[in-house]
Phi, psi and omega in degrees: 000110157320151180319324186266357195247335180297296183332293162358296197277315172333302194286320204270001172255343179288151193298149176289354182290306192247019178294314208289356191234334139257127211221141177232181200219164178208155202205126200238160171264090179332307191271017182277113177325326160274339159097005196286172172199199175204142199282168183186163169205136207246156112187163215076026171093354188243113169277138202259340214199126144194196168159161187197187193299356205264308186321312189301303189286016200244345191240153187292125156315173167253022207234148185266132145092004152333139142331138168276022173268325179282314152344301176249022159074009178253002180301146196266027184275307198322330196262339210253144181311279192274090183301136191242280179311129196329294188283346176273326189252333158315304183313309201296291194297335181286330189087003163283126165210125172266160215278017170250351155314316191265002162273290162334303195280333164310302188279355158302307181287007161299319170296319226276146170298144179297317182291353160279335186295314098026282184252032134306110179260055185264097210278317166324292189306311212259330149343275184308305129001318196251015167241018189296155185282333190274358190283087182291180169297274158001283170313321180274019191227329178297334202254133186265157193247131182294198151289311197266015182284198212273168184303317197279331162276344172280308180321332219256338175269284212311326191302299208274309211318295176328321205288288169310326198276355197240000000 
């Protein structure tokens, strides 16, 4: 699936309150020998969220003594509804990302049932859970947010809370 038909589907599951103000965007460097780029998600026109290949190989992890599958950014927790690994969701919840985190997990939640989407500790998955359309009040009143979660799921609850609160 190309980029504009993933936007596309991403945008048509957030609640209509809030399409207009979340927006994500990709972006590839042609002339870059791999061709690699980067993902963002803006709103109301100010970016909240993003990452891509470079940012990733270019900053340290945060964590001493990573895996080389987390290193390098392949563990297959990085992908998954639900992260089992320790050190995969430390990377994550730091906001180090690479753009195929951020894609995979999209065009994955296109699939995924909401209620898995939901009792996700994925910050991708569960961000987007928290403007979904398929998201009621009721339910949304159900869900506690930890302390340490990731920035783009706290932005993104304050975000729906308001929606609801008015």
């Amino acid at each position: 699936m190309d980029w504009s038909k993933l936007r596309v589907l991403i945008k048509d599951f957030i609640t209509p309150e809030l399409r207009k103000r979340i927006d994500i965007h990709e972006t590839r460097y042609r002339k870059a020998h791999d061709g690699y780029g980067e993902v963002w998600i803006t709103l109301d026109g100010e970016k909240i969220f993003g990452g891509g290949y470079y940012h990733w190989y270019m900053n340290t992890l945060p964590i001493d003594g990573a895996s080389l599958a987390v290193e390098y950014g392949i563990h297959k927790d990085f992908y998954k509804t639900h992260i089992e690994s320790k050190q995969v969701e430390e990377v994550m919840r730091s906001g180090l990302h690479e753009t195929s985190h951020i894609t995979m997990n999209l065009r994955s939640y296109l699939s995924t049932p909401f209620q898995e989407i939901i009792e996700s500790n994925n910050p991708i998955y569960k961000a987007f859970g928290l403007v979904d359309r398929r998201l009621g009040r009721r339910r949304f009143y159900k869900i506690q947010l930890e302390e340490h979660e990731h920035p783009l799921v706290k932005r993104f609850y304050e975000l729906r809370r308001e929606l609801f609160e008015t």
